[in-house]
N, CA, C and O of each residue as an XYZ file, in Angstrom:
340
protein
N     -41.141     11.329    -11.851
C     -39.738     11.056    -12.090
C     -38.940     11.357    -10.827
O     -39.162     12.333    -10.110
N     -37.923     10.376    -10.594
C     -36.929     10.991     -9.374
C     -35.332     11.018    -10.116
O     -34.814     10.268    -10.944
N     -34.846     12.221     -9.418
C     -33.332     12.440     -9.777
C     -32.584     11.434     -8.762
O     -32.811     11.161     -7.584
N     -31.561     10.969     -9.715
C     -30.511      9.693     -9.197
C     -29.516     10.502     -8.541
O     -28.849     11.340     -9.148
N     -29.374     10.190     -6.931
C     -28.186     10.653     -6.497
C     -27.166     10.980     -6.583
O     -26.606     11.927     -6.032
N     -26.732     10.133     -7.387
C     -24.923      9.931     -8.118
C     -25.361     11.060     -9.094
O     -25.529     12.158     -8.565
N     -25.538     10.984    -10.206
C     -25.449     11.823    -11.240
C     -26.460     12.598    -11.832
O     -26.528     13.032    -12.981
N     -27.360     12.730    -10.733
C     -28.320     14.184    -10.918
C     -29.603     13.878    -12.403
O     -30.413     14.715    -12.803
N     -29.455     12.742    -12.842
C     -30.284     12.566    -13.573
C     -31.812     12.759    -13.407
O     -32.458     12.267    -12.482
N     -32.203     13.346    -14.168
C     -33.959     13.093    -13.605
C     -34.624     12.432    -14.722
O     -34.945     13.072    -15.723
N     -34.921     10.770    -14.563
C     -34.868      9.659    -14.992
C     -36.176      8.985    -14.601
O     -36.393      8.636    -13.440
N     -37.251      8.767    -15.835
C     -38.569      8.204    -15.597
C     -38.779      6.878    -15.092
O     -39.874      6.473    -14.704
N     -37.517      6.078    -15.103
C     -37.200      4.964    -14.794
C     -36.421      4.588    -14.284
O     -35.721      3.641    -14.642
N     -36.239      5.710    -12.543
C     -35.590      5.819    -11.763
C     -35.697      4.526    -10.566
O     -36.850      4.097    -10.578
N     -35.168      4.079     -9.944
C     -35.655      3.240     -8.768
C     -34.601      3.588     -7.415
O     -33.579      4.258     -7.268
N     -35.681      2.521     -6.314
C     -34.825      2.687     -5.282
C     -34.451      1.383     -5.090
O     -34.909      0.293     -5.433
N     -33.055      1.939     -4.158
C     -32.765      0.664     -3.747
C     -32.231      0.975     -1.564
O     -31.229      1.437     -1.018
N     -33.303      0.514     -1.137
C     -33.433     -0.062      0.714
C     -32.203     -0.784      1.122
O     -32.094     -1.997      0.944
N     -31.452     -0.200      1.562
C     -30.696     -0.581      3.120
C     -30.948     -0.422      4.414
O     -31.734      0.379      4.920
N     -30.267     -1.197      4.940
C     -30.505     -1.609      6.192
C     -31.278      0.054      7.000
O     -32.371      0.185      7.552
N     -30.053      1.214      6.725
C     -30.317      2.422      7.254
C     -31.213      3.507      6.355
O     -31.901      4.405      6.840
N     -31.039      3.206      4.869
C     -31.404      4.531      4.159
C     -32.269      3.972      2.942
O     -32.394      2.770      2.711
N     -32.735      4.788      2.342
C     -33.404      4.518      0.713
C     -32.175      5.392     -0.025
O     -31.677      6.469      0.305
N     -31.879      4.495     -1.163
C     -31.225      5.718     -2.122
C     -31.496      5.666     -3.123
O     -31.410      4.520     -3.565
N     -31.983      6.745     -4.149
C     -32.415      6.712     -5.633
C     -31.526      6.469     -6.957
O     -30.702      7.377     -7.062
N     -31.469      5.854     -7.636
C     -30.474      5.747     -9.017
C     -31.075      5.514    -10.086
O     -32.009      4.713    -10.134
N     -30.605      6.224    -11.196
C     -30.871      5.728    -12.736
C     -30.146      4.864    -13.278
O     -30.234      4.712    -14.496
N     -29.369      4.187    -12.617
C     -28.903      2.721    -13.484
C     -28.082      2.214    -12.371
O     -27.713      2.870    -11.398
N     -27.865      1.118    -12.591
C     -26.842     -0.238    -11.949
C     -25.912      0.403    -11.671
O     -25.701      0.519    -10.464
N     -25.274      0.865    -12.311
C     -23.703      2.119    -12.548
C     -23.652      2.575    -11.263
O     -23.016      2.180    -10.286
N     -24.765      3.864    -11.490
C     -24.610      4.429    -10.058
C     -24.917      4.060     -8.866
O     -24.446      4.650     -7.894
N     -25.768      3.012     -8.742
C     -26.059      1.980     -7.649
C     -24.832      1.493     -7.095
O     -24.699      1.203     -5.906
N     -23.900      1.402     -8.000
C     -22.903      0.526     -7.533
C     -21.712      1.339     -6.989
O     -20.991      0.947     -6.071
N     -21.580      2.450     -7.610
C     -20.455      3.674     -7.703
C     -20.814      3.921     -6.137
O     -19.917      3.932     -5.293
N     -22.617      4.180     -5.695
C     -22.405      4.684     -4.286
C     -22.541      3.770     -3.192
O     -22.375      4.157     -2.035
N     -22.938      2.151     -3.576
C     -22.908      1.576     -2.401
C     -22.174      0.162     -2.275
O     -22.165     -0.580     -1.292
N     -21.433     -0.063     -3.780
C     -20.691     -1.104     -3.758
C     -19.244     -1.215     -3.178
O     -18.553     -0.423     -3.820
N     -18.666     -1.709     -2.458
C     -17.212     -1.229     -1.244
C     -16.045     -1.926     -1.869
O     -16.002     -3.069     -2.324
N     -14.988     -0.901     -1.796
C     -14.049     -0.940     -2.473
C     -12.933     -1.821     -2.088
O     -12.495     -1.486     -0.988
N     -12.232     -2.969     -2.674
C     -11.239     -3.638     -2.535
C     -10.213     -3.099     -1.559
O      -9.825     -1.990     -1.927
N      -9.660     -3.502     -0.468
C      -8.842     -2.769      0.343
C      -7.488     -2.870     -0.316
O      -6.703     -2.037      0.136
N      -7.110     -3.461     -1.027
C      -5.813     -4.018     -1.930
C      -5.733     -3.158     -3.492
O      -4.907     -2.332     -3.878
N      -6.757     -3.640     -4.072
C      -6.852     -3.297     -5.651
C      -7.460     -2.098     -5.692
O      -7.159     -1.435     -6.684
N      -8.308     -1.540     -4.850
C      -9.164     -0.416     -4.757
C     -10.670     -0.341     -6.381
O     -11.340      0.603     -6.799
N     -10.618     -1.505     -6.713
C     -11.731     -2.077     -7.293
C     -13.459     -1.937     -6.395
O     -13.672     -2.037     -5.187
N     -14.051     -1.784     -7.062
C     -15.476     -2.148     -6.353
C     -15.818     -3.216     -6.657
O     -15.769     -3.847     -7.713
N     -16.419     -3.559     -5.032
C     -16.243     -5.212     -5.023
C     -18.300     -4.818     -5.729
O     -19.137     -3.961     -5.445
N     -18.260     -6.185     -6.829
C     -19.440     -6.644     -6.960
C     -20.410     -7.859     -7.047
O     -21.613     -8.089     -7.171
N     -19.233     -8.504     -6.917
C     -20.177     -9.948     -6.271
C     -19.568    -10.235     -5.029
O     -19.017     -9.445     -4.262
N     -19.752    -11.623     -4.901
C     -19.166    -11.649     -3.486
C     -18.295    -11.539     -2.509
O     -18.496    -11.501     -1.295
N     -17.017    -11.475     -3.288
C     -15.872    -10.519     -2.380
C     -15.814    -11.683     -1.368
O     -16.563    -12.654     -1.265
N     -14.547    -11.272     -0.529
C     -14.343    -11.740      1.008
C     -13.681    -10.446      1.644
O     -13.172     -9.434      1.162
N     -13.997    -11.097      3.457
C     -14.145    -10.226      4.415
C     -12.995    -10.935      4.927
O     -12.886    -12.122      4.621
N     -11.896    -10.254      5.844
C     -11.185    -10.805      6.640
C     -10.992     -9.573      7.775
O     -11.255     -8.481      7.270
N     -10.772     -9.530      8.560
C     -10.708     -8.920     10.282
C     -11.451     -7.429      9.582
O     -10.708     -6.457      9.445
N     -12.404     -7.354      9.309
C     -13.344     -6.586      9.192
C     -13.134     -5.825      7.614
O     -13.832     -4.904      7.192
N     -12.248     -6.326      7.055
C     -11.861     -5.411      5.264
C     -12.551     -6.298      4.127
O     -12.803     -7.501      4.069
N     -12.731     -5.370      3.361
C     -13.285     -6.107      2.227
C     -12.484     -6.284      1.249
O     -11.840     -5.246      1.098
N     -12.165     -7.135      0.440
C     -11.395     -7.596     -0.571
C     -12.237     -8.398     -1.775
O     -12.953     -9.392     -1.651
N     -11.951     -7.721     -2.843
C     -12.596     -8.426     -4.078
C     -12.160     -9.959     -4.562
O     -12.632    -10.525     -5.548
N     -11.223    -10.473     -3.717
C     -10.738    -12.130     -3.741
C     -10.190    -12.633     -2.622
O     -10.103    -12.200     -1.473
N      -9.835    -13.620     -3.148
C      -8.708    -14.265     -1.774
C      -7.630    -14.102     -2.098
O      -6.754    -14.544     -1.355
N      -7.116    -13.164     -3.763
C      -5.513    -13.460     -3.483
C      -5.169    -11.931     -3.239
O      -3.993    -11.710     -2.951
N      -6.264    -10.546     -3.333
C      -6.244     -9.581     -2.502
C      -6.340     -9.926     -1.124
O      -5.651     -9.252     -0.358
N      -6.891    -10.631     -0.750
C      -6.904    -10.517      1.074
C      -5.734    -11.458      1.194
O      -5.115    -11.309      2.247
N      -5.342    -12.248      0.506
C      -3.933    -12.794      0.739
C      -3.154    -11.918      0.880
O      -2.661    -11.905      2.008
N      -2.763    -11.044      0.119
C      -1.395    -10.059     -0.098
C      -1.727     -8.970      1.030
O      -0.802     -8.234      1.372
N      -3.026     -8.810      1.651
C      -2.595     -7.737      2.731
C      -2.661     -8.452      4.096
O      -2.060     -8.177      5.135
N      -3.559     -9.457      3.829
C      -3.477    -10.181      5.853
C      -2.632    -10.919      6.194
O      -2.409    -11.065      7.396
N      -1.619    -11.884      4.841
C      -0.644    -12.806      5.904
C      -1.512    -13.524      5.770
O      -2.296    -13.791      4.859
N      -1.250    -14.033      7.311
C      -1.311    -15.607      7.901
C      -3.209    -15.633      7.914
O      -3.664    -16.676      7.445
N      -4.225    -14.638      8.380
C      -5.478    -14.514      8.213
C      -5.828    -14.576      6.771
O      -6.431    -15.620      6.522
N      -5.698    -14.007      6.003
C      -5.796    -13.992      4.350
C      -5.404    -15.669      3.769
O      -6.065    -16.434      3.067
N      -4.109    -15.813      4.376
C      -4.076    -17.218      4.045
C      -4.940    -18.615      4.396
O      -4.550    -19.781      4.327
N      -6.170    -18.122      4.772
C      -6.816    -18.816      5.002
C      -8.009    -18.532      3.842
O      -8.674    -19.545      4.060
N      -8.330    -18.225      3.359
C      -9.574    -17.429      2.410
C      -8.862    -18.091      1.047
O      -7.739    -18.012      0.549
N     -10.395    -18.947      0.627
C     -10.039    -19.377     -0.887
C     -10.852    -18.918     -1.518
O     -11.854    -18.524     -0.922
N     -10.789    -18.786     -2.816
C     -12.004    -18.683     -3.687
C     -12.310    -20.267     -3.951
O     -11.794    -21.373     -3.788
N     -13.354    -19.717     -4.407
C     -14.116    -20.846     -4.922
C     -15.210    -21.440     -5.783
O     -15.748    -22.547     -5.777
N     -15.392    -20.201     -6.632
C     -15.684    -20.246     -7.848
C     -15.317    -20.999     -8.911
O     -14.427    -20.407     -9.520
N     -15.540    -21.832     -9.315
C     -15.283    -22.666    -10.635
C     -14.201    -23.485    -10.254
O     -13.398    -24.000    -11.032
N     -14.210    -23.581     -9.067
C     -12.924    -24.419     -8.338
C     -13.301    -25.533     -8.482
O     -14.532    -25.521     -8.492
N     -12.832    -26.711     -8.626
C     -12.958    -28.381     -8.685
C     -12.482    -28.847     -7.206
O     -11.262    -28.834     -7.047
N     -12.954    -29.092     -6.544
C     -12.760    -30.107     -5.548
C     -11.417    -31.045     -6.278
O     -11.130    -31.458     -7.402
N     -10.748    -31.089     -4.713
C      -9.590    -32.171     -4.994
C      -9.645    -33.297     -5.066
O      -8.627    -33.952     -5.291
């Protein structure tokens, strides 16, 4: 068994999950996400799918990176379930 970083669990059905720099151990998605999923620079949400990046910030949409970059943000659409014009 390994204990999950986040919340100290010692969990038979623990796993890891490999980054670029480190291994880190967790007992569920939860805490996987609590320690390595990055937080909305706007909403302060954790971003968990794909998010956008603008001059190096992460934002959980385009109408968060709208409201903090201006004229850079105003470039970033979503595009999820979007219909072509």
């Amino acid at each position: 068994m390994a204990t999950c970083e986040v919340c100290g669990n010692d969990y038979w059905m623990s796993f890891e999950v490999r980054t670029v720099s480190d291994t880190h151990t967790f007992d569920s998605f939860e805490c996987a996400i609590q320690k390595l999923a990055p937080v909305c620079e706007h909403c302060e949400c954790r971003i968990i799918g794909h998010g956008v990046e603008v001059s190096g910030r992460f934002f959980c949409s385009a109408h968060c990176a709208r409201v903090v970059e201006g004229e850079r943000g105003a470039a970033i659409k979503d595009t999820v379930g979007a219909r072509p014009a």
